[in-house]
Backbone as XML, in Angstrom:
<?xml version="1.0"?>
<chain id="A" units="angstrom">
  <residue number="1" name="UNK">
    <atom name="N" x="166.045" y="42.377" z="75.958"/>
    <atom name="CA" x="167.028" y="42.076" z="76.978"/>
    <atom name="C" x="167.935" y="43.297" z="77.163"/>
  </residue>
  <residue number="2" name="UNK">
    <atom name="N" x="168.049" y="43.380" z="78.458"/>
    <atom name="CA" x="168.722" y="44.944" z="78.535"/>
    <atom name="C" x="170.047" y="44.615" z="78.538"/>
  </residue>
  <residue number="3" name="UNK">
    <atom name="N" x="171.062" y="45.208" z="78.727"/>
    <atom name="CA" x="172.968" y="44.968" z="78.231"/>
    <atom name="C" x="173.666" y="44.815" z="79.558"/>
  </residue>
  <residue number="4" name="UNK">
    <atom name="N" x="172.795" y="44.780" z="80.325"/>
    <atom name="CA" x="173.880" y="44.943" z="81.677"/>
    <atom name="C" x="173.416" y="43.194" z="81.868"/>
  </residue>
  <residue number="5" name="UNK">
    <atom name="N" x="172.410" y="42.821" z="81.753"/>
    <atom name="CA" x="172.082" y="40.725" z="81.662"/>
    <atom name="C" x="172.937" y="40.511" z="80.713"/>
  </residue>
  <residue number="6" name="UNK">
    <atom name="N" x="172.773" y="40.627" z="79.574"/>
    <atom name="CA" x="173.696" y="40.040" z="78.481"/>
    <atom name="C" x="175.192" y="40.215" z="79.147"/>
  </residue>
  <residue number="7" name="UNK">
    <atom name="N" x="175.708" y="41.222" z="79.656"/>
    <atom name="CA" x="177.136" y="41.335" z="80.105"/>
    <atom name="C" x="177.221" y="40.237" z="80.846"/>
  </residue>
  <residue number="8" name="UNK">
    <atom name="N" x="176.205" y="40.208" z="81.927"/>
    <atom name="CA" x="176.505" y="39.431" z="83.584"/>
    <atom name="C" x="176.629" y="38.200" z="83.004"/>
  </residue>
  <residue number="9" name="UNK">
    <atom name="N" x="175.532" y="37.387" z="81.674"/>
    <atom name="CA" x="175.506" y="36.612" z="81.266"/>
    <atom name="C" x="176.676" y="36.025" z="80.260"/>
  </residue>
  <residue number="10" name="UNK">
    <atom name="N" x="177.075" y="36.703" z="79.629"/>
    <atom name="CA" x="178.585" y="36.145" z="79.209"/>
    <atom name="C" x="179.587" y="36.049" z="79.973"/>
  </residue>
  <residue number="11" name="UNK">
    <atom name="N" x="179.768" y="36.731" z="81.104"/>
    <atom name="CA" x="180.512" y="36.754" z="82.158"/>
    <atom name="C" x="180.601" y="35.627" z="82.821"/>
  </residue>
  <residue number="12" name="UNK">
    <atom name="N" x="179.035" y="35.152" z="83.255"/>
    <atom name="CA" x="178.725" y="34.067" z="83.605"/>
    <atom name="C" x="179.124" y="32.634" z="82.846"/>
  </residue>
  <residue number="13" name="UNK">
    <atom name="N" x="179.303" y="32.793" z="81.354"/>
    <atom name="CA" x="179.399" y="31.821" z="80.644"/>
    <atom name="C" x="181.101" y="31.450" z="80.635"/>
  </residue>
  <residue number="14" name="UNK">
    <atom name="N" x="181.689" y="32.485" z="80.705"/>
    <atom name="CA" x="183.407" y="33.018" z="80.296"/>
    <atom name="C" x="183.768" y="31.887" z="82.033"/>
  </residue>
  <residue number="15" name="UNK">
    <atom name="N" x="183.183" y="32.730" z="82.963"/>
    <atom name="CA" x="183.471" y="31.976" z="84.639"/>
    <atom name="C" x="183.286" y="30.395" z="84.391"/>
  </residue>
  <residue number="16" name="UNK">
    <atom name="N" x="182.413" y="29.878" z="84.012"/>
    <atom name="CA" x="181.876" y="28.324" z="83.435"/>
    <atom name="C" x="183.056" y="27.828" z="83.161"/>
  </residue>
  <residue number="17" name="UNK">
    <atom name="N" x="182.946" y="28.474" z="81.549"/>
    <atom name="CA" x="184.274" y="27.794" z="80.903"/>
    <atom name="C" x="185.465" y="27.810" z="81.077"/>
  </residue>
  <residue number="18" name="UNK">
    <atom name="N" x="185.786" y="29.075" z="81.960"/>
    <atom name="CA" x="187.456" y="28.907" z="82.674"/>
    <atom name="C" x="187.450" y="27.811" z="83.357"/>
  </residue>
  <residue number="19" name="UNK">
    <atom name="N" x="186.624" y="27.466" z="84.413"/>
    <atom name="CA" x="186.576" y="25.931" z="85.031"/>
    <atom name="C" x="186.275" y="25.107" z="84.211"/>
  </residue>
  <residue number="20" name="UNK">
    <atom name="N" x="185.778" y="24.630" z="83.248"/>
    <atom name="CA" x="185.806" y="23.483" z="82.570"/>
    <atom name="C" x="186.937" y="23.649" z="81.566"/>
  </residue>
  <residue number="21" name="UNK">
    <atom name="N" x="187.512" y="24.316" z="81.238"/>
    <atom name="CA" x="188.302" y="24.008" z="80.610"/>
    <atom name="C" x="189.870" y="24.025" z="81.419"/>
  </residue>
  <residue number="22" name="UNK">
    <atom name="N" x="189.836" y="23.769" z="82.661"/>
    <atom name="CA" x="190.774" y="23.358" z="83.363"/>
    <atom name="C" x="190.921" y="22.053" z="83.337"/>
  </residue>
  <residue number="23" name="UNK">
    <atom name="N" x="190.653" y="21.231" z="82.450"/>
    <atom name="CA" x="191.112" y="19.989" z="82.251"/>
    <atom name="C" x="191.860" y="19.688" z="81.346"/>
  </residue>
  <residue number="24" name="UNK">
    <atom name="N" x="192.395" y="20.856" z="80.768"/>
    <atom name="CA" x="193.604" y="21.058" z="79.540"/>
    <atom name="C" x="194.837" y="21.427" z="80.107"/>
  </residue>
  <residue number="25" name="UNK">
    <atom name="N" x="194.477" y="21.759" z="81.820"/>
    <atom name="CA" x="196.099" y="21.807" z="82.699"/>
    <atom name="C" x="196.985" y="21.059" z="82.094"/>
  </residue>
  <residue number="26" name="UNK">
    <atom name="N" x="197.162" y="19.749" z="82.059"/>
    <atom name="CA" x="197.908" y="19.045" z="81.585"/>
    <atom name="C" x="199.127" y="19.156" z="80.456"/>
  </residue>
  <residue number="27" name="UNK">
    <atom name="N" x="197.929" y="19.167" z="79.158"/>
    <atom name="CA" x="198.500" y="20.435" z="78.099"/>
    <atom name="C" x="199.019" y="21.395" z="78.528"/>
  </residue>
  <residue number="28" name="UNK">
    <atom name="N" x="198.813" y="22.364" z="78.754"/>
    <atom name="CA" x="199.612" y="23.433" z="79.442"/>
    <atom name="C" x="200.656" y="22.940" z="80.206"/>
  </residue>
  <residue number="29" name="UNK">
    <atom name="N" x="200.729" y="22.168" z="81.011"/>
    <atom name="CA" x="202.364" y="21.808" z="81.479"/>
    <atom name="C" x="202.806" y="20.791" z="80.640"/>
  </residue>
  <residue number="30" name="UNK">
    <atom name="N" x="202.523" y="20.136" z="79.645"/>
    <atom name="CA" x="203.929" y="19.865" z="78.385"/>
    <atom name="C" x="203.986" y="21.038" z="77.443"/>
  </residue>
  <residue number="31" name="UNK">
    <atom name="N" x="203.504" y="21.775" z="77.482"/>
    <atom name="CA" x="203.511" y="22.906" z="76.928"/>
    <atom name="C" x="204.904" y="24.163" z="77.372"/>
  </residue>
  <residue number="32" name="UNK">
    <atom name="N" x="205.062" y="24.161" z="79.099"/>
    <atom name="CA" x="205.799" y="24.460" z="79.457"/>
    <atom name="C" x="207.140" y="24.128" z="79.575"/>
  </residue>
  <residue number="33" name="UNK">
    <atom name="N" x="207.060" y="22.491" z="80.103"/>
    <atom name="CA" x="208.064" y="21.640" z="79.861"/>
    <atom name="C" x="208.519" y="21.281" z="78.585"/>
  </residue>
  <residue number="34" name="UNK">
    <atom name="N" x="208.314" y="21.720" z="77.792"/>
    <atom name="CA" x="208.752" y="21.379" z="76.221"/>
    <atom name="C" x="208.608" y="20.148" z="75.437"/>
  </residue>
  <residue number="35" name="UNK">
    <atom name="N" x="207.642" y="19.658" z="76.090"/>
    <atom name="CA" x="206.998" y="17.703" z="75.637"/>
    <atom name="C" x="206.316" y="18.527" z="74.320"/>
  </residue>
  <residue number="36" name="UNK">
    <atom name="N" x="205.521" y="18.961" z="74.533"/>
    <atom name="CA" x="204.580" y="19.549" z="73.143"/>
    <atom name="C" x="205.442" y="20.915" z="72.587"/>
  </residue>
  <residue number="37" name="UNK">
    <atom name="N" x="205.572" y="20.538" z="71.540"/>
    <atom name="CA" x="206.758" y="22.222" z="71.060"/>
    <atom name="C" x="205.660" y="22.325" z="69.385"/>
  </residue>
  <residue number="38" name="UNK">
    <atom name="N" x="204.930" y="21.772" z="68.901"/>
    <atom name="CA" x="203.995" y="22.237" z="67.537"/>
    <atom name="C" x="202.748" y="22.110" z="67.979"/>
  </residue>
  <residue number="39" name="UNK">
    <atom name="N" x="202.210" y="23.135" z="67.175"/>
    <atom name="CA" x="200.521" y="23.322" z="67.337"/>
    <atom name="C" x="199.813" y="21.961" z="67.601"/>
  </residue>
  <residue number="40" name="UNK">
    <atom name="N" x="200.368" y="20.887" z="66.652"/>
    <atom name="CA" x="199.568" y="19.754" z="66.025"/>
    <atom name="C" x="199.869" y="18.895" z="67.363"/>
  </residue>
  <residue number="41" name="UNK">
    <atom name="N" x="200.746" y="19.024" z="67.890"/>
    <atom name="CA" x="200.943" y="18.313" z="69.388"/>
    <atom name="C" x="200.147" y="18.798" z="70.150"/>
  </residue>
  <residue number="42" name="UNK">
    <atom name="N" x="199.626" y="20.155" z="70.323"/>
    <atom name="CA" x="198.715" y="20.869" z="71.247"/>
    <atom name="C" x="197.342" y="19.915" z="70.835"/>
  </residue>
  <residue number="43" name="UNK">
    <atom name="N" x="197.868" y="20.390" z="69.629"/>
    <atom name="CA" x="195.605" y="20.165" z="69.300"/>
    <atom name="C" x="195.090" y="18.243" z="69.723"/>
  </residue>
  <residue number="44" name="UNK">
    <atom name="N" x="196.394" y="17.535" z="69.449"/>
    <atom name="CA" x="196.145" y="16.104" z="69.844"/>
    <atom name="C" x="195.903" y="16.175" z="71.208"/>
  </residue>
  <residue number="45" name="UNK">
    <atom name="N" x="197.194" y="16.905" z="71.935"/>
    <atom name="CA" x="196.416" y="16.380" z="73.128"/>
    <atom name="C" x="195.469" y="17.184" z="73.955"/>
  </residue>
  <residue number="46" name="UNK">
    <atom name="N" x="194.756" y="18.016" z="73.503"/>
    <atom name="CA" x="193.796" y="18.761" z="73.744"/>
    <atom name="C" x="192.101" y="17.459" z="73.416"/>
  </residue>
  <residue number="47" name="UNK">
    <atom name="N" x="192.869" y="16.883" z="72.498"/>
    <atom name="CA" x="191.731" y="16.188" z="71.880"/>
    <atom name="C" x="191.974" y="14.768" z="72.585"/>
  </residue>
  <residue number="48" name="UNK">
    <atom name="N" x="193.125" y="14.488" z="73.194"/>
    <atom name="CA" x="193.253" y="13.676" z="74.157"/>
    <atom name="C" x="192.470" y="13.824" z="75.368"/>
  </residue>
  <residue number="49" name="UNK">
    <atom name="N" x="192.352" y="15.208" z="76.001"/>
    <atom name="CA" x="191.551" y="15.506" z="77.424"/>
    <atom name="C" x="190.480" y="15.367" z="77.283"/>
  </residue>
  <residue number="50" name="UNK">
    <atom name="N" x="189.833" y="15.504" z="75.697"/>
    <atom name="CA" x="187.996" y="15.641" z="75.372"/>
    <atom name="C" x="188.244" y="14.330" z="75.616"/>
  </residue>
  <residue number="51" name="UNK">
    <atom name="N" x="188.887" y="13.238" z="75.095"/>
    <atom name="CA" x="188.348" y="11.617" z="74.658"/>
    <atom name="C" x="188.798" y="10.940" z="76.166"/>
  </residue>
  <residue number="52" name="UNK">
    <atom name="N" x="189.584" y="11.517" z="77.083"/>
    <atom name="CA" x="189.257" y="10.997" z="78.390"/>
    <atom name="C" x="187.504" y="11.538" z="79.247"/>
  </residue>
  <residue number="53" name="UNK">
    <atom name="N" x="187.737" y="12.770" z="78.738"/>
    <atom name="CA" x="186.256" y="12.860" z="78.899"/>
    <atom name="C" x="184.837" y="12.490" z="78.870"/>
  </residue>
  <residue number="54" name="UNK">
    <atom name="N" x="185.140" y="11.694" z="77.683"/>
    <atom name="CA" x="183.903" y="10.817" z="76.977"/>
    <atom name="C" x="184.503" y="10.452" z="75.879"/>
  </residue>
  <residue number="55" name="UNK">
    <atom name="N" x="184.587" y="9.068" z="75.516"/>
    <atom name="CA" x="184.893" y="8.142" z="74.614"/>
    <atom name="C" x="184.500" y="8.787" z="73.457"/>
  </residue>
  <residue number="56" name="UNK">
    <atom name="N" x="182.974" y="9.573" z="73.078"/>
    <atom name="CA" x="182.419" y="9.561" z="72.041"/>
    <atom name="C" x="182.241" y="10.901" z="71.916"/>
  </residue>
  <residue number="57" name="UNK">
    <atom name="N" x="183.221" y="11.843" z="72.751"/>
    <atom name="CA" x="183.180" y="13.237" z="72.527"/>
    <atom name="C" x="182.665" y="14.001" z="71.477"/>
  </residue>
  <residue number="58" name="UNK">
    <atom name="N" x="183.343" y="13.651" z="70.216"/>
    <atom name="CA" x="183.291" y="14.534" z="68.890"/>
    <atom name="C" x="182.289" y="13.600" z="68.463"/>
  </residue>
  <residue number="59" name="UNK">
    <atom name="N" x="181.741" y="12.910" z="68.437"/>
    <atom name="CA" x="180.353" y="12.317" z="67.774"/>
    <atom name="C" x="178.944" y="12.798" z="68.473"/>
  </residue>
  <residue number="60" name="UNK">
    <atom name="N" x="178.812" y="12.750" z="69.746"/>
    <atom name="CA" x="178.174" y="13.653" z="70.612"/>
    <atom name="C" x="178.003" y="15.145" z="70.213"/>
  </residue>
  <residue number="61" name="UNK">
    <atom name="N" x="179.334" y="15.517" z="70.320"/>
    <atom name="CA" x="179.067" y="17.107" z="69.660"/>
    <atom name="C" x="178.974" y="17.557" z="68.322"/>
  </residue>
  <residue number="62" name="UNK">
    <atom name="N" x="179.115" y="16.704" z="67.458"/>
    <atom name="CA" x="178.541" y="16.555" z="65.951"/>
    <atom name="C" x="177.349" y="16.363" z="65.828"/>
  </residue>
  <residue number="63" name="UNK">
    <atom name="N" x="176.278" y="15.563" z="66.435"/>
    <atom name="CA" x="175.347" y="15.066" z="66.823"/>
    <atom name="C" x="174.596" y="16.144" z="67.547"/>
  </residue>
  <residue number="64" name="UNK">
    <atom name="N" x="175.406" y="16.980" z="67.940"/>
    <atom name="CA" x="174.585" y="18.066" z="68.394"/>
    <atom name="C" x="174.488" y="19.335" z="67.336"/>
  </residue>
  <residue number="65" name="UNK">
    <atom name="N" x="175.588" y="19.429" z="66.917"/>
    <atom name="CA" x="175.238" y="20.253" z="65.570"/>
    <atom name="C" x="176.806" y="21.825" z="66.491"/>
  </residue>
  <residue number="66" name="UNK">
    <atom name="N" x="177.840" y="20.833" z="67.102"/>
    <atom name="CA" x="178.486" y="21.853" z="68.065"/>
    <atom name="C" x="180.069" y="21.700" z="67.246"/>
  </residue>
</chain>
């Protein structure tokens, strides 16, 4: 595989995940507004946006080996 695919291709992957992981907006504005002020508040409700996502988020992606 030559380096200029591998580039386009992480590039490609990085573009993906900036849009999917726009469903953590939320987070980010109690983040701003000062609702979430500790990590451990981030990471809940980060893990709040996966489990609106799919009920069975982290079992799914355990299950996948992710």
């Amino acid at each position: 595989m030559n380096k200029l695919f591998i580039l386009k291709n992480e590039e490609s992957q990085l573009e993906m995940g900036k849009k999917v992981e726009q469903e953590h907006k939320s987070t980010w504005e109690k983040i701003k507004d000062g609702t979430i002020t500790t990590p451990e508040a981030m990471y809940e409700s980060i893990a709040q946006d996966h489990l609106a996502e799919h009920k069975d988020y982290y079992t799914i992606h355990k299950k996948a080996g992710l």
